[in-house]
C-alpha positions in Angstrom: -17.9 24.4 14.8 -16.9 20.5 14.4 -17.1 19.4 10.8 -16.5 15.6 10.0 -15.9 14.5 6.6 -17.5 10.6 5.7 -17.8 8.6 2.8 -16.4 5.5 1.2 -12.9 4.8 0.1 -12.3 6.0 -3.7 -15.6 8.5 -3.1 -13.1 11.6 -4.0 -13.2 12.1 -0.1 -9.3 13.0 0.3 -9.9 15.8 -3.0 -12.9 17.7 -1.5 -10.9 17.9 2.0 -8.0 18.7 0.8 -9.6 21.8 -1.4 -11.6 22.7 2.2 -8.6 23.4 3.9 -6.7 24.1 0.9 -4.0 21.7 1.9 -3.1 22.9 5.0 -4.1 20.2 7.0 -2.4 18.5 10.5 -1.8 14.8 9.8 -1.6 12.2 12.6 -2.5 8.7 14.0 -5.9 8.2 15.5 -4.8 7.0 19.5 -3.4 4.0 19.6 -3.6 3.2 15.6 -1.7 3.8 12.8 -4.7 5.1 10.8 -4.0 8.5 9.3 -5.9 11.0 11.0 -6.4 14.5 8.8 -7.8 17.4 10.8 -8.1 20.7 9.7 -9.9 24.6 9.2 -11.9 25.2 6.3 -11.0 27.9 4.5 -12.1 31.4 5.5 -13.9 30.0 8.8 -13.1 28.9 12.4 -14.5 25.3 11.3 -12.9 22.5 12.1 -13.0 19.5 10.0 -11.9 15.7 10.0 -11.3 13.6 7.4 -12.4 9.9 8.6 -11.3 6.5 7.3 -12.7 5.9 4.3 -15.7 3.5 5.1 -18.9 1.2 3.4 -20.7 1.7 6.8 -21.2 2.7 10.6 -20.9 -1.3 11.6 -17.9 -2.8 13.6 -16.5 -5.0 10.5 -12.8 -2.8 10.2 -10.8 -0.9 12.5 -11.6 2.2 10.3 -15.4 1.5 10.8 -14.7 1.7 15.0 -12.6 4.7 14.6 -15.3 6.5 12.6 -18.3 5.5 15.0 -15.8 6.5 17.9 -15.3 9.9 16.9 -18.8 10.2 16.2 -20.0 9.3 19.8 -17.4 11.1 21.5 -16.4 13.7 19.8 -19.9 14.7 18.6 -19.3 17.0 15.6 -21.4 19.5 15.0 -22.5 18.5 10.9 -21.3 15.6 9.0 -20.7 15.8 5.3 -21.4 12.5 3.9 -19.1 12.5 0.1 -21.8 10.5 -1.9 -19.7 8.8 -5.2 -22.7 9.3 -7.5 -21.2 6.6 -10.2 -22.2 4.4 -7.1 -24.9 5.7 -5.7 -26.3 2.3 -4.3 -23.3 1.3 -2.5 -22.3 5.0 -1.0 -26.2 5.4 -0.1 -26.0 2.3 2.3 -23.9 4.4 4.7 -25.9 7.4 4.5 -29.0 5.3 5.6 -27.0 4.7 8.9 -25.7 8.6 9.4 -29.7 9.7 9.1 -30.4 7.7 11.9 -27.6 9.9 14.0 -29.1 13.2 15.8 -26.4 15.1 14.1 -26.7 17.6 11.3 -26.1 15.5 7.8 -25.4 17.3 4.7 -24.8 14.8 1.8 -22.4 16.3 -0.6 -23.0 13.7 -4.4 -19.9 13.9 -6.2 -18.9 13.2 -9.5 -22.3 14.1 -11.1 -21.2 15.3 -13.8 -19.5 11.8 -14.8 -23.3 10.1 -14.9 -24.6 13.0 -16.9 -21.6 12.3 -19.9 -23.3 8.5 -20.1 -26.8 10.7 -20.3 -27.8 9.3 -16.6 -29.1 12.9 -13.8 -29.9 12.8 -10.8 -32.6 14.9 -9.0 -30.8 16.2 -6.7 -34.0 17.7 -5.3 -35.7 14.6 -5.5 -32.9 13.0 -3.3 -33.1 15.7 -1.0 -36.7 15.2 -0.8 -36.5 11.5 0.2 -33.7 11.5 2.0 -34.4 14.3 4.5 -31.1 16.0 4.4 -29.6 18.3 2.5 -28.2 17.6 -1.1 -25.8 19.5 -2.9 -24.5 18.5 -6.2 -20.7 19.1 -6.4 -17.5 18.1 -8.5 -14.3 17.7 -5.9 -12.2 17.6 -8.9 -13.3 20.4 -10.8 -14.1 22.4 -7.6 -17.4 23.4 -8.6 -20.3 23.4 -5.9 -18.6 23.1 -2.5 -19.3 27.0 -1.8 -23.3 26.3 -1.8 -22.1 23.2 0.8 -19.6 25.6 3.1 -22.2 27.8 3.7 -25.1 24.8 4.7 -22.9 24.2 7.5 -23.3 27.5 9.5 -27.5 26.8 8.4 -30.0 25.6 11.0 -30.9 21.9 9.6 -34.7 21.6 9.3 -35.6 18.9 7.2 -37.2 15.9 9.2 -35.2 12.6 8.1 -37.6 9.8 6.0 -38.1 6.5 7.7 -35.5 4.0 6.1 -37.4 0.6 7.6 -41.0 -0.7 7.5 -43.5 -0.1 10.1 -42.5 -3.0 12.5 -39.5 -2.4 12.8 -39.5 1.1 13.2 -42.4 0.6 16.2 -39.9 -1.8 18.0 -37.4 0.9 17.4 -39.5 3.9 19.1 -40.2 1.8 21.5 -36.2 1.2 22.7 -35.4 5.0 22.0 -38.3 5.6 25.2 -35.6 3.6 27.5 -32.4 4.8 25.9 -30.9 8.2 27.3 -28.3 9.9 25.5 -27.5 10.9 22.3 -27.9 9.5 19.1 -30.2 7.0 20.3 -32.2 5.7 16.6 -28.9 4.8 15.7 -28.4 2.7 19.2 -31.7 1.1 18.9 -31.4 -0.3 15.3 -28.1 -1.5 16.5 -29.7 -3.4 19.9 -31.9 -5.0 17.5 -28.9 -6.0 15.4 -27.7 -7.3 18.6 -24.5 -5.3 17.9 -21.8 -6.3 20.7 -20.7 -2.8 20.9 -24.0 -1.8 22.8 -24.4 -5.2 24.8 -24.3 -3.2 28.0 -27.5 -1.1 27.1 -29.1 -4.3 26.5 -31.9 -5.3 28.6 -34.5 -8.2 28.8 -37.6 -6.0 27.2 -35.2 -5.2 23.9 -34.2 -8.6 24.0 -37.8 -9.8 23.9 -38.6 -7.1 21.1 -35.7 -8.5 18.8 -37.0 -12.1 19.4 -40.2 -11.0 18.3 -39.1 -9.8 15.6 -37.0 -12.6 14.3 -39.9 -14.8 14.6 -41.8 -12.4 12.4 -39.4 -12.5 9.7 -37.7 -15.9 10.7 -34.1 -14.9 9.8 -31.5 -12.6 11.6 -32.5 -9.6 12.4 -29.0 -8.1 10.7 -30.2 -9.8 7.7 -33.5 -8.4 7.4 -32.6 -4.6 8.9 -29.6 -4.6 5.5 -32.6 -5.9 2.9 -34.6 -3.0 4.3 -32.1 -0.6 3.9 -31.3 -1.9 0.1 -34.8 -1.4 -0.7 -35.1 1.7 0.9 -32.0 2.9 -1.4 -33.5 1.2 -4.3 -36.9 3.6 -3.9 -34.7 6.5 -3.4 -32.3 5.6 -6.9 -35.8 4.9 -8.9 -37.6 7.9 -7.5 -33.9 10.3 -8.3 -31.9 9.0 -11.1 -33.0 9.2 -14.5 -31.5 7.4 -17.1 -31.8 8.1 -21.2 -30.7 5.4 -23.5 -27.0 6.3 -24.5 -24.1 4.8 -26.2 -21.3 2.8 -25.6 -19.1 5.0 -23.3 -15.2 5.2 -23.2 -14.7 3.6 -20.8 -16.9 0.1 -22.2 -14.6 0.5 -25.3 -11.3 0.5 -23.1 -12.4 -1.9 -21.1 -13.1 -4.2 -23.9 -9.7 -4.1 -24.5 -7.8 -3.8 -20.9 -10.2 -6.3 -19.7 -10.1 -9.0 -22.4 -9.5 -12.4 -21.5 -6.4 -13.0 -23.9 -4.4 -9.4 -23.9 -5.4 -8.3 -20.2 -2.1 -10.1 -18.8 0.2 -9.1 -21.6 -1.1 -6.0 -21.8 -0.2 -5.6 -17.8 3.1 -7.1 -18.5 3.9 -4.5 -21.1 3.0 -1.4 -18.7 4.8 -2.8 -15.6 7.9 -3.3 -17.8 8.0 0.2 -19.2 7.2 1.6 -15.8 10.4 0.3 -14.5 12.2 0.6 -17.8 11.3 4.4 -18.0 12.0 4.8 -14.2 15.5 2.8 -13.8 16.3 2.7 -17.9 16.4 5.5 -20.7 14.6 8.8 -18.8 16.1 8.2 -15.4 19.7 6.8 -16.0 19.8 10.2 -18.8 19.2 12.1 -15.4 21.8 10.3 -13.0 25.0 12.4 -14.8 23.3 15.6 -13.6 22.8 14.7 -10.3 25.9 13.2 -9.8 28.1 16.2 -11.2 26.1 18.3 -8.3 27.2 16.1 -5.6 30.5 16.5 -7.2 30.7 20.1 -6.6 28.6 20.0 -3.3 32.0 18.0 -2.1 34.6 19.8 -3.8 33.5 23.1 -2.5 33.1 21.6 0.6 36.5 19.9 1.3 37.8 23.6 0.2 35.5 25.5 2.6 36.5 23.3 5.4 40.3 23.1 4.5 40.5 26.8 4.5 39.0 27.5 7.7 41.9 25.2 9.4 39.2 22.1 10.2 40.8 18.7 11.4 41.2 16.0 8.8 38.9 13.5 10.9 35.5 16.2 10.8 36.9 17.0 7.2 36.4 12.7 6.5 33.9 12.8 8.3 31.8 15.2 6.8 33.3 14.5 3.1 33.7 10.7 3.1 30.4 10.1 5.5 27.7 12.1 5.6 28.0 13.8 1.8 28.8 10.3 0.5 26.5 8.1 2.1 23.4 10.8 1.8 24.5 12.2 -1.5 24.6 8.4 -2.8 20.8 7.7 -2.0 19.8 11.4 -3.5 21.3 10.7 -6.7 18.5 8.3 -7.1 15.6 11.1 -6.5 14.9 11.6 -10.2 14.4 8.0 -10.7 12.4 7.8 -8.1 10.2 10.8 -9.1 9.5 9.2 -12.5 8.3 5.9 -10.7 6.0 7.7 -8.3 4.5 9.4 -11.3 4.0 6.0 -13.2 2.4 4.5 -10.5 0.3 7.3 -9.4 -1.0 7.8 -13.2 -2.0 4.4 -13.0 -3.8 4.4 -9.9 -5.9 7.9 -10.7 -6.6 7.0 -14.4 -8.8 3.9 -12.7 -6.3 1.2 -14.2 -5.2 -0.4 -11.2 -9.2 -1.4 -9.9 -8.9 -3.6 -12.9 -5.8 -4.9 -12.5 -7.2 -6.3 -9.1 -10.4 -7.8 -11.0 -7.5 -9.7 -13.3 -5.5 -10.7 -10.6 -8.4 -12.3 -8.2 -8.9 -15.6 -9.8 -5.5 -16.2 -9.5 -4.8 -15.0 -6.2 -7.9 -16.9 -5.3 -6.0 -20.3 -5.9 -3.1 -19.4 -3.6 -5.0 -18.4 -0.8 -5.1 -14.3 -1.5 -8.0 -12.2 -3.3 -8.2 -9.3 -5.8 -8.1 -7.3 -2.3 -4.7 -8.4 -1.8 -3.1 -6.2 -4.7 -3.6 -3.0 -3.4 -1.6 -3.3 -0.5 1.2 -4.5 -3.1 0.3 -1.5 -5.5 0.7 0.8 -1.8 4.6 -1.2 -1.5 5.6 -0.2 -4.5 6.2 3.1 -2.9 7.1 2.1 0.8 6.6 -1.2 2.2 5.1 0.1 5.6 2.0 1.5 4.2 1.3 -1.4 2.2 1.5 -3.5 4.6 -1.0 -1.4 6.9 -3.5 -1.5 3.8 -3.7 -5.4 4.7 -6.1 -4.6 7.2 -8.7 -3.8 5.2 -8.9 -7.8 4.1 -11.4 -9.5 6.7 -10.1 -13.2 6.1 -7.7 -13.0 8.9 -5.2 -15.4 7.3 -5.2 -14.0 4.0 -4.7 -10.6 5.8 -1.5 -12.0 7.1 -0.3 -13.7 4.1 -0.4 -10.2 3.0 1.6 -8.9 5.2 4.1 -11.1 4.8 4.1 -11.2 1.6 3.9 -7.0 0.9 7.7 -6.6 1.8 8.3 -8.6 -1.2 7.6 -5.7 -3.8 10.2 -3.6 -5.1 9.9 -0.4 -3.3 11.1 2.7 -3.5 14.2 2.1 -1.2 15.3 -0.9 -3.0 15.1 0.9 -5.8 18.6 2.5 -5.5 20.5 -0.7 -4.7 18.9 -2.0 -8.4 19.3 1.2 -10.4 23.2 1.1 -9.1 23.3 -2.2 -10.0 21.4 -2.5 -13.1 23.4 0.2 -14.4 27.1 -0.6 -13.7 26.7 -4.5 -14.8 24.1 -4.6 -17.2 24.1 -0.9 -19.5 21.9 -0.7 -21.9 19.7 -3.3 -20.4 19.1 -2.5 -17.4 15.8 -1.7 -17.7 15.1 -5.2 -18.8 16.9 -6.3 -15.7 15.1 -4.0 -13.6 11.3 -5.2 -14.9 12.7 -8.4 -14.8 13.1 -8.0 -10.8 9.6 -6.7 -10.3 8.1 -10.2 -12.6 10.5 -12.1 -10.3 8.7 -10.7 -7.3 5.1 -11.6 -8.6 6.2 -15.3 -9.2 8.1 -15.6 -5.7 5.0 -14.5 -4.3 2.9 -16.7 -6.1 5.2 -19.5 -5.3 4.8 -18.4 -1.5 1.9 -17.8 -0.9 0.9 -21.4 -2.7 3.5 -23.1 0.1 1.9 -20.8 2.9 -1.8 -21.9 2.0 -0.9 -25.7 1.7 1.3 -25.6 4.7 0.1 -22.6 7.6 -2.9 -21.2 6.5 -5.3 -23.0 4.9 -8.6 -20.7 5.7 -8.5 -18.6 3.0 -11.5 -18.6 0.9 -12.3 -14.9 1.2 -14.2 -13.2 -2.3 -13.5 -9.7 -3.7 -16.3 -7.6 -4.8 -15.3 -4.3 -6.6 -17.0 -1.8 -8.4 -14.8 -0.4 -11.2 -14.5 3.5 -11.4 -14.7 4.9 -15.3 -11.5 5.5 -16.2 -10.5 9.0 -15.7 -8.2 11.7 -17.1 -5.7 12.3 -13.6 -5.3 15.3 -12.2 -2.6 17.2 -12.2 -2.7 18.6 -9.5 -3.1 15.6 -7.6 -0.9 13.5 -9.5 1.7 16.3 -8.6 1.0 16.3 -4.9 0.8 12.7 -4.8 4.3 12.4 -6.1 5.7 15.4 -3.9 4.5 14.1 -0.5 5.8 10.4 -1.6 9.7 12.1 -2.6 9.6 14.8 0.1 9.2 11.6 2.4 11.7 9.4 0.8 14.2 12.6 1.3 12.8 13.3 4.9 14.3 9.6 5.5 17.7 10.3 3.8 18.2 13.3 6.0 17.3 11.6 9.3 18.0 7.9 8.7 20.2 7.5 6.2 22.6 10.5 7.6 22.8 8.6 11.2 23.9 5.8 9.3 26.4 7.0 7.1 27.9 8.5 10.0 28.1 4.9 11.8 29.2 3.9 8.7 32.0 6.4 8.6 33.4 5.9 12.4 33.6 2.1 12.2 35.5 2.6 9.1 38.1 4.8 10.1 39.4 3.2 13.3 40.2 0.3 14.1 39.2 -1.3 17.8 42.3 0.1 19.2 40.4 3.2 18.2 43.2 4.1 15.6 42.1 6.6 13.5 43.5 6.3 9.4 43.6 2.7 9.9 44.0 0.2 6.8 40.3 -0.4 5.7 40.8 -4.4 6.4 42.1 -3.1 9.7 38.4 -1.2 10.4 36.2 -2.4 13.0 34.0 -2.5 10.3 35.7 -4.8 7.7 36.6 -7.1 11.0 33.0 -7.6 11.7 32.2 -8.0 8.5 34.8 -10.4 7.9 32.9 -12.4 10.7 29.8 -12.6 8.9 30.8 -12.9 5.4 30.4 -16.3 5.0 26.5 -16.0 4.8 27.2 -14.4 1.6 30.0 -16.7 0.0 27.4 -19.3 -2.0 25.5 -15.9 -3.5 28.9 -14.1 -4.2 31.3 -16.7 -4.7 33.8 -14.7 -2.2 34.1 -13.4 1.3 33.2 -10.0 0.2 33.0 -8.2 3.8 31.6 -5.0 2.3 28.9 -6.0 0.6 27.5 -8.2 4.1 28.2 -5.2 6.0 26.0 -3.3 3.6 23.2 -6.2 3.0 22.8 -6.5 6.5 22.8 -2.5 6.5 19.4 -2.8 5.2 17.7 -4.3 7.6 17.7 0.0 9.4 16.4 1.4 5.8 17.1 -0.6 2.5 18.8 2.9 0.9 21.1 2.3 3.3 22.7 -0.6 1.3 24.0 2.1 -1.5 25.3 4.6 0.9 26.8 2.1 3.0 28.8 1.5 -0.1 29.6 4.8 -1.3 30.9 4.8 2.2 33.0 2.0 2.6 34.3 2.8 -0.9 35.6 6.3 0.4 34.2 8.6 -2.6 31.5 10.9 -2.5 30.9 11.5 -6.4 30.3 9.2 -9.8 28.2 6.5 -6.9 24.9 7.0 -9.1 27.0 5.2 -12.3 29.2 2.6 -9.6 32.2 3.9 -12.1 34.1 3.6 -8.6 32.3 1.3 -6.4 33.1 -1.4 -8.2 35.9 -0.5 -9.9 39.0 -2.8 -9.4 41.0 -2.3 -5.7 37.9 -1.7 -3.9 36.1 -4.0 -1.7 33.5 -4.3 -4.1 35.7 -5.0 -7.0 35.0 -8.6 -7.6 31.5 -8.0 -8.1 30.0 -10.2 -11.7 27.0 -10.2 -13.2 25.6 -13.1 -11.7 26.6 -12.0 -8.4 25.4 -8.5 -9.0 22.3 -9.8 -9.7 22.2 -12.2 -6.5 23.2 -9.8 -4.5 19.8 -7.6 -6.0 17.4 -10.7 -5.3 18.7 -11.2 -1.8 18.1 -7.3 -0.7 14.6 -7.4 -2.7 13.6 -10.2 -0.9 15.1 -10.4 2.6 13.5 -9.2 6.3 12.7 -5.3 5.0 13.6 -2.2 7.0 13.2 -2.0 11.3 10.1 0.1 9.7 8.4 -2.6 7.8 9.6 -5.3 10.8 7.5 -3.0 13.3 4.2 -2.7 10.6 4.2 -6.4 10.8 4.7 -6.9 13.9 1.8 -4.5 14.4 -0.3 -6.5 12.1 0.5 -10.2 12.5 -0.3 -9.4 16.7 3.0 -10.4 18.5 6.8 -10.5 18.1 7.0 -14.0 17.8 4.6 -14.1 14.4 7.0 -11.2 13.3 10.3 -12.9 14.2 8.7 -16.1 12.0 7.9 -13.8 8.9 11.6 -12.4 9.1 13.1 -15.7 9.1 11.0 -16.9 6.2 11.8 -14.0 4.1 15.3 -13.8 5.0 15.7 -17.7 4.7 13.7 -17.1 1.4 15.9 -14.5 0.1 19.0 -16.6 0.5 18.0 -19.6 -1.3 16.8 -17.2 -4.1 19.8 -15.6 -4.4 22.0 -18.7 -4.0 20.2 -20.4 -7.0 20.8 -17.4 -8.8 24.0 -16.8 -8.9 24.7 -20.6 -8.7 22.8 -20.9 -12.2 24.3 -17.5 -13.1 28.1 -18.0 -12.4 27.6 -21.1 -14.8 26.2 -19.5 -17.9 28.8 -16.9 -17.6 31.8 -19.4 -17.3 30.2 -21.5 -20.2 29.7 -24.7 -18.1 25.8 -24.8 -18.7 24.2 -22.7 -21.6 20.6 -20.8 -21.5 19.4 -23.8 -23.6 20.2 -26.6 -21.6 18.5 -24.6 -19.1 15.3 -23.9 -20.4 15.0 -27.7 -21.5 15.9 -28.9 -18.0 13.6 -26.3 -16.5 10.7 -27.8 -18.7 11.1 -31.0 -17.9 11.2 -30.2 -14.0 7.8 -28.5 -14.4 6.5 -31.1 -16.2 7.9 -33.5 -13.3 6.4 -32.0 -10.3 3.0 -31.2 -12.2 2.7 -35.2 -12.9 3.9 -36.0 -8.8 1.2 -33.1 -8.1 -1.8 -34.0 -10.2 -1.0 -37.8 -8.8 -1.0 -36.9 -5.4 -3.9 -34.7 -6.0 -6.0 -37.9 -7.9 -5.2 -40.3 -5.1 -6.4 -37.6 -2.5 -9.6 -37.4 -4.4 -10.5 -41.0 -5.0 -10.3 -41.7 -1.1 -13.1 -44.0 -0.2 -14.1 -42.3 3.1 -16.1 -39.0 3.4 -14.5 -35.7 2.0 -13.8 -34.0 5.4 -12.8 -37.4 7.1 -9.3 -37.3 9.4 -7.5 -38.8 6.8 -8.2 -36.3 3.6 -7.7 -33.5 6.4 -4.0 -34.6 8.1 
């Protein structure tokens, strides 16, 4: 039997399916998408399920919405679960309304339950059966209590008659299409033809045309209009008639809230968490861990170089194997502890509810610059990998805020550029690099404010979209989620450094060791390597204040996987141990010797900020609909990331040699700002005190 698994995003959708097939699920793309597509065998039966995009309803607003209504119609599962979030009844009953109207076998699963009942609010499950006409069983996806009373409804013969959702007229018009219509599922086609849904305009016929009209003269407004109101009051009958609420206290999560959401401490509060975040992750706890993971790729090589010595292998596979591929994959491993203690942060912030109202902070500001609340979660998603996040654009409908978005996802510190500023944060700044490393991630925010303001005023000036959010209670994580969450995100970072990264290194390694005369041993400034990056070095001279050819070579390394930079190095530095502390990277002799503070810390803004990996590249190009958008959003980040990094270590290399001090500075910042706000707000007044009609040519040019 076909099982198909629906509900909205954040419904606790992913937990029940995952406890179904007890993890063991296949995970692809749906054709010719890069949605993920879950399908797998519920425990101790032959039945399939799918896991669907999380969706708000069956129309064709979102890509997920299509796939969903896809697989319904031609794949024709045998029972749909519909995961009701019963903490949001209202919203998560709009979509149910549309899956009664399917001839398939709906079985309406209300989760989190048990939540409502701690504020003293039940629901009748019974009741809700009653009114619904399908099946209701109360369960807890977390807890795990329940879903055995729902696995075995599955196999049950469904014979409850479904309640009519719309009022009398409209449902007459309705019976009166479904007598034309052939095939299946046809209430659902006939509220849609009255909808005057595109997606059916080939069933469409004069008579249903004449029934819509009819109909919209009745009511005078759209018929989409008026079909949504009756499904809202519908739902509000069923809430009133089902849910009974007893006059409680103030809850946990009001108190917190007063606190995380208050107008004065929200932002600092944010500030605070985001710093310790990456100070935990790239400071005390995961620098304390480096030393272990570095004496094991010590050893790893040692008893390597003496396994292959003694079984008579050539010096060149010896280097190769030594110097390439332990050094260059070793060098991005050494980071996995760091990394595991950021994917924890990050998921603990997500699963305690924290990061919904982070968005709700975040809005009115992103508002202004042309983004909306919506736009943090594909940031939240890059924090982890970049190509993800920028797929989570999609699910913003204001087309160019959803590419500002994508342009402006690669931006966030993720976890491959995490290496390159733990190294570097760690050899140059010690004991602070923590600070330094929150300090990058606060960069990031205000180079995307700063963006995104230039974007809106200059490319896209559309953007007016609103974010509507319902905030979860906060919630104590799971475990066992939180644990899986973090495995899959490092099993995948290491998948990468054993695929990727190893190819690389080994690239790395041959144009290293010979020269173009294909001389093995060469002189490293003899290397086909250090003679193309001598050709490209310039680039980097006002960032680095040198023609350092091993640290272009690296930078533009990154562009194939942004871990690449740090093993690129290890590489080119000929040592496979102590590359986690940079004791030898940049110790004096090597070609990274020269290496300051300010340019270290150039050199971190430039790979933070430039074109991300040929993975990201091919996400946008996916998402901003042609190679020509996608070669414009490199260029601009790339360009972007230069300039930033040339300021920096411009500014940078003059503190340190004592020609400008951190005071003069901050006064001279000050009195820019104050500049350009008086040349802005003047601008802005002589704009608004134009004579002729707001929305004439010449407020418009």
């Amino acid at each position: 039997m076909k099982v198909a698994l629906v509900g909205n995003q954040n419904s606790g959708k992913t937990t029940l399916f995952n406890y179904l097939t007890g993890m063991n699920a296949k995970i692809g793309n749906w054709p010719g998408v890069t949605i993920e597509k879950k399908t797998g065998k519920i425990k101790g039966t032959e039945n399939e399920i799918t896991d669907l995009p999380g969706i708000y309803s069956l129309s064709p607003y979102s890509t997920e919405e299509e796939i969903s209504r896809q697989y319904i119609f031609e794949e024709k599962p045998d029972v749909i679960i519909n995961i009701v979030d019963a903490t949001a009844i209202e919203r998560s009953l709009y979509l149910t309304t549309q899956l009664m109207e399917l001839d398939t076998k709906v079985i309406v699963a209300l989760n989190m339950a048990d939540l409502l009942e701690k504020k003293g609010i039940t629901i009748d499950e019974k009741t809700l059966e009653k009114r619904l006409g399908v099946k209701v069983f109360k369960i807890s996806a977390l807890k795990e209590t329940g879903i055995d009373e729902l696995v075995q409804e599955i196999d049950k013969k469904d014979d409850l008659k479904r309640s009519s959702v719309f009022d009398k007229e409209i449902e007459d018009a309705a019976k009166v299409i479904i007598n034309d219509l052939s095939g299946d599922h046809k209430k659902f086609v006939a509220i849609k033809l009255l909808e005057n849904d595109n997606r059916f305009e080939n069933l469409q016929n004069e008579k249903f045309k004449e029934i819509a009209i009819k109909l919209q003269e009745k009511y005078d407004t759209d018929l989409e209009e008026v079909i949504a109101t009756e499904r809202y009051n519908f739902i509000e009958g069923v809430k009133k008639a089902s849910v009974v609420k007893k006059e409680t206290k103030e809850t946990v999560t009001d108190k917190l809230d007063k606190i995380f959401l208050n107008k004065w401490i929200s932002f600092p509060i944010f500030a605070v968490i985001m710093f310790l975040v990456y100070y935990l992750s790239v400071g005390v706890i995961g620098s304390s861990t480096v030393d272990m993971i570095g004496s094991l790729t010590d050893s790893v090589s040692e008893w390597t170089l003496g396994a292959l010595e003694s079984i008579g292998t050539s010096e060149i596979l010896i280097s190769l194997v030594v110097d390439g591929i332990i050094a260059g994959v070793g060098a991005v491993l050494g980071f996995v502890p760091q990394l595991i203690i950021l994917f924890l942060c990050i998921s603990l912030l997500e699963t305690t509810g924290y990061m919904s109202r982070i968005a709700l902070l975040l809005d009115k500001l992103f508002r202004r610059i042309g983004l909306s609340g919506k736009s943090l979660i594909p940031f939240i998603v890059g924090s982890g990998c970049s190509v993800p996040g920028i797929m989570g654009a999609r699910i913003i409908e204001n087309e160019d805020e959803r590419k500002m978005t994508t342009i402006l996802t690669p931006f966030i510190p993720c976890s491959a550029k995490l290496p390159i500023i733990a190294l570097f944060a760690g050899y140059f700044f010690g004991e602070n690099s923590g600070f330094v490393s929150a300090s990058l991630y606060f960069f990031a925010i205000v180079v995307i404010i700063l963006s995104a303001m230039l974007m809106k005023k200059f490319i896209f000036k559309k953007t007016s979209s609103t974010y509507i959010s319902e905030l979860p209670d906060y919630k104590v994580p799971s475990p066992k989620y939180v644990l899986k969450d973090v495995f899959d995100k490092v099993i995948a970072f290491i998948k990468r450094a054993g695929s990727v990264i190893l190819l690389c290194s080994i690239v790395i390694w041959f144009l290293l060791s010979f020269s173009f005369g294909m001389e093995y041993g060469v002189d490293i400034e003899e290397s086909m390597l250090a003679q193309i990056g001598n050709k490209i070095s310039w680039i980097f001279y006002p960032m680095l204040g040198e023609n350092n050819w091993g640290a272009a070579v690296s930078a533009i390394q990154g562009l194939v996987a942004k871990e690449q930079v740090v093993s690129s190095m290890a590489v080119i530095a000929g040592l496979a141990e102590d590359v986690e502390e940079g004791a030898e990277i940049f110790a004096k002799g090597t070609a990274f010797g020269t290496f300051t503070a300010a340019s270290a810390y150039a050199f971190m803004v430039f790979n933070l900020f430039s074109a991300p990996c040929f993975g990201a590249i091919g996400a946008m190009k996916r998402e901003l609909g042609g190679t020509k958008k996608m070669l414009k959003a490199v260029a601009f980040q790339t360009i972007c990331a230069w300039i930033l990094a040339v300021l920096v270590y411009q500014i940078g290399n003059r503190i340190e040699s004592g020609v400008i001090n951190v005071a003069n500075l901050l006064v001279g910042g000050i009195i820019l700002i104050v500049v350009l706000t008086i040349i802005i707000r003047k601008f802005t007044k002589k704009e608004s005190e134009c004579a002729s009609c707001p929305y004439c040519d010449s407020c418009n040019k």
